[in-house]
Structure formats: structure tokens, C-alpha cells
N, C-alpha and C positions, 0 to 999 in steps of 0.2 A: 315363562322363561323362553320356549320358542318364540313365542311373539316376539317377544324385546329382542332377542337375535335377529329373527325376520325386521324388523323396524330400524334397525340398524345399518342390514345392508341397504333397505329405500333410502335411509339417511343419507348415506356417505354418497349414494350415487345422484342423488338429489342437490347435494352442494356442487358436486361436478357439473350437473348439468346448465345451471343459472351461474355460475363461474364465469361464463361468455358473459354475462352483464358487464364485469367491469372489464375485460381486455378489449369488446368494443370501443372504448374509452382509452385504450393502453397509451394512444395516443398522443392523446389530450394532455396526459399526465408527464412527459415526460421533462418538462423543464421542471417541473418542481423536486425537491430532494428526497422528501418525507418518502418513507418503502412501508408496506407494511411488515408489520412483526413479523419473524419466520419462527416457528417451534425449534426447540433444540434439536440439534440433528444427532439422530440415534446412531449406538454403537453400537447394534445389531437387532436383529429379528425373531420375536420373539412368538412363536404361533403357540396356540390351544393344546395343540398336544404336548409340547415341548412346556409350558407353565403348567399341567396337569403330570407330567413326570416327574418336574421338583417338589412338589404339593405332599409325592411321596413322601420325602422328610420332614413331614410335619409333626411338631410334636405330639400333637394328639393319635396320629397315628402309632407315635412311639411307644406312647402311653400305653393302648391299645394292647401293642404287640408284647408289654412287656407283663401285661393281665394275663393275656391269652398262656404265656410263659409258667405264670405262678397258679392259673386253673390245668395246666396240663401236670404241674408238677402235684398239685392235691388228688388231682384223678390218681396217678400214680402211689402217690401216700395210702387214697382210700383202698387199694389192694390188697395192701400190706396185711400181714397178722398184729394181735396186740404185741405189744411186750411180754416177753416169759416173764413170771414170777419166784421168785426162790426166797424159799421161807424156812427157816431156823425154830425149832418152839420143844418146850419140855411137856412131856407126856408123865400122868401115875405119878405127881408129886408124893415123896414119900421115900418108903423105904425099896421101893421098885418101881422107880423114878428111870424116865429115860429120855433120849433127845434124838426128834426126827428134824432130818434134811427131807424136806420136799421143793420140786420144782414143779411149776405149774404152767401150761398152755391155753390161754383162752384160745377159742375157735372162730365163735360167732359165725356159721356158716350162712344163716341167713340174714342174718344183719351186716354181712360186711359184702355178701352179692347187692344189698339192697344199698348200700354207701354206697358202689363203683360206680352200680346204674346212676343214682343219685350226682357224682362228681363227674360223671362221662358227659349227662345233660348240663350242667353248669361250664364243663368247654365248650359245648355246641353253642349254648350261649353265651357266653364270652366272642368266640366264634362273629353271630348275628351281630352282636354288637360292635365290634370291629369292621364288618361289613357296613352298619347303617353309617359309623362314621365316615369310613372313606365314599359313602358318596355324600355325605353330607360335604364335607371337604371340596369334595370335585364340585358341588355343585355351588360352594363360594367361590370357585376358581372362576368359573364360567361364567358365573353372574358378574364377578369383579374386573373378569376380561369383558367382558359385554359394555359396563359401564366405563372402562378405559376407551377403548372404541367410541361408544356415544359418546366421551369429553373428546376428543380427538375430531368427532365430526361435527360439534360445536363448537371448537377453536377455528376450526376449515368455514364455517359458517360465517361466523365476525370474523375473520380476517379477508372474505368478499363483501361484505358489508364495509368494512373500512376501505377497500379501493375505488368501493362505487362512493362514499366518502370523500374522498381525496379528489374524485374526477369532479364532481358537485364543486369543492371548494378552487379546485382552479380554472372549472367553467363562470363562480361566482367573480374570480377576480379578472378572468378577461373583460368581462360586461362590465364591472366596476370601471376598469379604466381604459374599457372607449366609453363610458359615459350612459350605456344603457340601462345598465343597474343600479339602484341606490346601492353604498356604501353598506347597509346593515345589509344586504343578504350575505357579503364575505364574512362579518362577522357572525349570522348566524351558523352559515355553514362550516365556518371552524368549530363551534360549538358542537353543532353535531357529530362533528368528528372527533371532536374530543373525546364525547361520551362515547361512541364505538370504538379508540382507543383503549376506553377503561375496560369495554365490556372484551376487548382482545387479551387484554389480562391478565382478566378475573377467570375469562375461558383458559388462561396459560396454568392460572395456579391451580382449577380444578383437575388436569388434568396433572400436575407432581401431584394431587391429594391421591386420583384417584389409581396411581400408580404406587403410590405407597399403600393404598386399599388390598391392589394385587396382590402387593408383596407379604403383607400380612396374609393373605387369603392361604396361601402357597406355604405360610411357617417362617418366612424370612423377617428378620430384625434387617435394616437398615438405619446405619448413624452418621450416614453421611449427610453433609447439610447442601452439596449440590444433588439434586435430582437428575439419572441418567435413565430415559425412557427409552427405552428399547419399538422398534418399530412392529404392529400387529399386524398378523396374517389374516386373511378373509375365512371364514368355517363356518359360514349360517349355510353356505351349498349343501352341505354333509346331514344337516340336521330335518329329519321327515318332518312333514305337518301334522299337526295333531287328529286330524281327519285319517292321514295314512297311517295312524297307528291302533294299529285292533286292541281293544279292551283289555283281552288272554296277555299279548304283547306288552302291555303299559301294565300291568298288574306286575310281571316276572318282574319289572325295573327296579322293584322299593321292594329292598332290602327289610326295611319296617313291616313290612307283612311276614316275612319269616321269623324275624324277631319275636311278635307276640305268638305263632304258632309254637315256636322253640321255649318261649315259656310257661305256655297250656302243658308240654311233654316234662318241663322242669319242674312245674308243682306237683304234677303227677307223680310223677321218680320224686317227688321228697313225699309225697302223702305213702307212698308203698313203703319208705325207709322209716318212717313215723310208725308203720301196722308190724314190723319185720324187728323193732327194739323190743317187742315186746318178749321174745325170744334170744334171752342174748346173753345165757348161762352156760350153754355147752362148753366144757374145758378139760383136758387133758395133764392129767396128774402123774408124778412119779413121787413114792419119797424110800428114804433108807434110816432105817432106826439102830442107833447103837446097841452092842449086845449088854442084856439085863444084865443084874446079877445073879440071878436066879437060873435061868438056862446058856449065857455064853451065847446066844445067838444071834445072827445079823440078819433084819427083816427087811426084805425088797417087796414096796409095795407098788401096785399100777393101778389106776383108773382111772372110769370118768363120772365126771359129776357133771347132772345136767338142773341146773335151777329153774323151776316152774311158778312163773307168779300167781303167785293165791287170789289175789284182786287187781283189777285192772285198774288201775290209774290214769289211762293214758287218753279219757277222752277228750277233754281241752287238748292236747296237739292233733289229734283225727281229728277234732271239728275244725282247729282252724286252716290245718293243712288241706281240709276241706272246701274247705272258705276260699282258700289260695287256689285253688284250682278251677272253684266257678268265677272268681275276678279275673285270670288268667284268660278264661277262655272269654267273657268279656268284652277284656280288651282285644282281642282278637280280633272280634265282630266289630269294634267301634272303628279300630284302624283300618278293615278294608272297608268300612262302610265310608269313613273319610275321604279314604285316596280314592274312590268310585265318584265321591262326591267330589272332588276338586279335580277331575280327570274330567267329566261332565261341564263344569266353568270351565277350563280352556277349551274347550270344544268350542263352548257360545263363545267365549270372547275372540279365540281365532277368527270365527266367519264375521263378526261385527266390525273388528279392528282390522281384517282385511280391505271389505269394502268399504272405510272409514279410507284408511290409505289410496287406493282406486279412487273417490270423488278426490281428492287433496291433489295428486297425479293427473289428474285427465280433467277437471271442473274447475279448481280453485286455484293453485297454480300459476299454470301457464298465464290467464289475463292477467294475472299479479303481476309477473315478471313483464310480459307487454307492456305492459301499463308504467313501467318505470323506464324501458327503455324510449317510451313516447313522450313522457315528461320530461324526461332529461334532454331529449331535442328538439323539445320544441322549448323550453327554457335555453339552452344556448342560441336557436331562433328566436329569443325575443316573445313565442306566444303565449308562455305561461309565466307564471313566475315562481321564486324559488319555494312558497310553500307548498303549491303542487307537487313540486318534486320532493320534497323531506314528505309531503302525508302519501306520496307512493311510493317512498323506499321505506317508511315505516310500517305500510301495508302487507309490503311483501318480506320486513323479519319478523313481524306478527307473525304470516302466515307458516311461514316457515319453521320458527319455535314453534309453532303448534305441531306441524306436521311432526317433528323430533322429538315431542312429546307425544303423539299419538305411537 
């Protein structure tokens, strides 16, 4: 991703700089009427940080927040006491027959410590996971503002390409008619300019696609059927090279690595609440018995009853809560051993794709762009002729699309 940012700013500054090609030329061209295309002009400015604020309302965020919502509410719940019980029932059926009212208190003191621990880790992660999304989010923001930018300096590209176009075609028709030129270089060089008309286009429509990319990125629906693109601020300055960022520093970035540590801590807290059911009788009793007939008297009873399991039942969920927490931890391992591993690839592709850029800048380049500026005069001179010129302006938007693809 830095890369492609870094690549972006040499891009746009790269069409700036061979731009001089055709207003050389600006001359040349002015009896004729044809202009090239202009992009829609924007009804404001839309910078990185400012598309990473609206991003905030994005539904998934919402979604998020509204989990986050209903795990704080269950932590809350897992506090609670049971429900009291009140229970009705006849005693000594017969002729000393009677009827007790009891109410009943479940307790559960160590099963409902081992529920809260248990629902307090399921917000933490709730929590992480809210976290991984919002950078996941931001980090389609950035990528989809990155690729706006790149369509933006691929439109700037073929629209200097169609002026040097245009100067060709009415350098063709002056030779035509004082007689120096045969008649098929104007028509080839309309040709040519044709097709760099189309390619101005095709660069116009990718660049509504790839604003409407944004717009999705960010959580926005647009139903409008004109496209209004807003103008992009520069922000690859801001962004360190992957060389200045320490290991410790790029580790704390991803969110993903707390995640699966927060669910090592969540299997845990449910394998303790799995050992903690097995105890989960403790309850607190009252009842009042109506007076016999025998003594006329009213019995107020209290206590407590604590239920002991004779057999344990419970290994299938210990083993596989078990289970759950050597997967846990895991994944743990495999997510940092990942992001370690793909933190290592941008390292190599930074230094490859830099001095990749550097020979394209300082080797390849410049004789390119020469090279058309020499053909195209020495073609209106009479010394070359017009293929010369079309296979050196198509040397230097070869070179060029490549350079925007590197």
C-alpha cells in the first residue's frame, strides 16, 4: 500500500514534467479548433482525512457498534441472580394433610463469577473486532483514494498525449498542402488521434468508476446518474517508508493480532465457566406451612440446599473447551507469524520498486521524451517522416504506462 501511494506521487509529477512536450507545440496548434477534453470541474476538495471521517458512517461500522451494544448488554445480564422460585405443594396426604408456600433463591456463586468473567471477554472481543473492522474500512478508503488519484493521473496522461496528437496532425496538414508530404500522413495522423481521443475517454469513465469505488468504500450509495468528483488532496508526504517503520511499531498497527490474543483469553474464560457448572446447586430456601389439624400451628422454615453431583458428566465440554483454547491460541501464532511475513515482502518490494522508479526517472525517460521532441522537428523539417514520429510518441506512452504501472 505505501508503495502504490509512493507511485502515485512520481506519477502525477511525471505527467507534469513531459507536459512541456506539447505546449512546445502550443503554437502550432492554434488555428485548429479541436481542444483536448477537460475533466469535469469539481465542486470541492476532498482530502484523506476528510474521506476517512465519512467512512465513520459506515454501515459496518454500525453493525459493529450495535454488537458491541448487545455484548455489553449480556455481560450485564451475566451478573444478574437466577429467577426466585415460589412453589405451592401438599405435604402428609391424608388425614394430617398440609400445604407449604416456599420460595426459592438460586445462588450459583461460582458459576455466575465464572458467566461475568466469561461475558466480560466476549465484549473485549466484540471490542477487537470492531477495531479490525474499522481499519479494515480505512484501509479501503485509502486504497480507493489511491486508485482515484492513479485514474486522475492517467486521464492527465492521455490528455498530453492527445495534444502532442493534435500538434502531429496539424504539422501533417501543413506538409500536405505546401506539397511535402503525401496526403496519407494527415490521414494517418487523424487516426492516431482518434485512438488517443478514445483512450481520453475510457481514462474519463475509469475515473466516475473509480469514484464511485470511493464512494462505496466510505458506505455511501450514490443514485445519481451524473458523476460529481470532487478534487484530491496530496498525502503520500505524511506516509513513512516501510524501511522507517520498526517491526515493534508495524506489529501495534493490526488490530488482527489483538483479536486472536483476545480470543486465547475468551476460550479460556469459557473453559473456567464449563469446570464452574459443575457446582451449581447452592440455593436459598424459605417456605411456611399451614397450621395442621392436629397442633393449630404455623411452621416458618429457612434453609439451604446445596446439590452435589454424584458423577461427573461433563468431560466432552472440558475437552472440547479444551480444544477451543489450543485452536485459539493457534491462531494466534499463525496471525503474527503472517503479518511478520507480509511486513518482510513490503520491505523487499519497497527497495526493488524504488530503484525500479529511479532507472524509469533518471535512464529511460528523459531520451524517450527527447526523442519525440526531435522527431517531431525534424518531421516539420522535412528529415524524417511521419512514422518516426507515431513509433516515438508511442515509445514514450509505452514507457510511461509502464512507469504508472510500476
Amino acid at each position: 500500500m505505501i508503495i502504490l501511494i509512493r507511485g502515485i506521487a512520481h506519477a502525477v509529477s511525471t505527467a507534469l514534467l513531459w507536459a512541456g512536450l506539447g505546449l512546445l507545440y502550443s503554437h502550432m496548434a492554434s488555428a485548429t479548433d479541436a481542444q483536448p477534453p477537460l475533466p469535469a470541474t469539481p465542486s470541492a476538495t476532498l482530502s484523506l482525512a476528510q474521506a476517512l471521517v465519512q467512512a465513520q458512517q459506515h454501515p459496518r461500522l454500525a453493525i459493529g457498534a450495535a454488537q458491541l451494544q448487545a455484548a455489553q448488554a449480556l455481560q450485564q445480564q451475566a451478573g444478574a441472580l437466577p429467577n426466585p422460585e415460589l412453589t405451592l405443594r401438599r405435604e402428609d396426604l391424608g388425614d394430617g394433610d398440609s400445604t407449604v408456600l416456599a420460595i426459592r433463591q438460586p445462588l450459583e456463586p461460582w458459576v455466575r463469577s465464572a458467566r461475568q468473567h466469561t461475558a466480560q471477554q466476549a465484549t473485549y472481543t466484540t471490542q477487537q473486532h470492531n477495531a479490525v473492522a474499522q481499519r479494515e474500512v480505512q484501509q479501503a478508503v485509502r486504497q480507493r483514494y489511491a486508485a482515484l488519484q492513479m485514474a486522475q493521473a492517467r486521464l492527465q496522461l492521455q490528455q498530453q498525449l492527445l495534444a502532442l496528437a493534435e500538434v502531429t496532425t496539424h504539422i501533417a496538414q501543413r506538409r500536405v498542402e505546401a506539397g511535402s508530404a503525401p496526403p496519407v500522413d494527415v490521414l494517418r495522423a487523424q487516426a492516431t488521434q482518434a485512438q488517443v481521443q478514445m483512450s481520453v475517454q475510457q481514462a474519463q469513465g475509469n475515473i466516475a468508476q473509480a469514484w464511485l469505488q470511493l464512494q462505496a468504500s466510505m458506505g455511501q450509495a450514490s443514485t445519481n446518474t451524473t458523476v460529481d468528483i470532487p478534487t484530491l488532496t496530496s498525502w503520500v508526504d505524511s506516509v513513512p517508508a516501510i524501511s522507517q517503520v520498526a517491526p515493534a511499531q508495524w506489529w501495534l498497527q493490526y488490530p488482527a493480532v489483538s483479536l486472536a490474543q483476545q480470543q486465547v483469553q475468551q476460550s479460556q474464560a469459557q473453559l473456567q465457566a464449563t469446570h464452574a457448572s459443575r457446582f451449581s446447586g447452592l440455593a436459598l430456601e424459605a417456605s411456611v406451612t399451614e397450621p395442621d389439624q392436629r397442633t393449630a400451628n404455623t411452621r416458618l422454615m429457612l434453609g439451604v440446599s446445596i446439590a452435589l453431583p454424584v458423577w461427573n458428566r461433563q468431560q466432552g465440554a472440558m475437552a472440547a473447551a479444551q480444544a477451543e483454547v489450543l485452536a485459539a491460541q493457534r491462531q494466534a501464532q499463525l496471525t503474527q507469524q503472517t503479518i511478520l511475513a507480509h511486513w518482510q515482502q513490503l520491505q523487499l518490494m519497497e527497495s526493488s520498486l524504488m530503484a525500479q522508479l529511479q532507472q524509469w526517472d533518471n535512464t529511460i525517460l528523459p531520451p524517450t521524451r527527447e526523442a519525440v521532441l526531435l522527431t517531431q522537428k525534424g518531421y516539420e523539417a522535412g528529415k524524417f517522416d511521419l512514422t518516426a514520429v507515431l513509433d516515438a510518441r508511442k515509445a514514450l506512452a509505452q514507457a510511461e504506462q509502464q512507469r504508472l504501472d510500476a
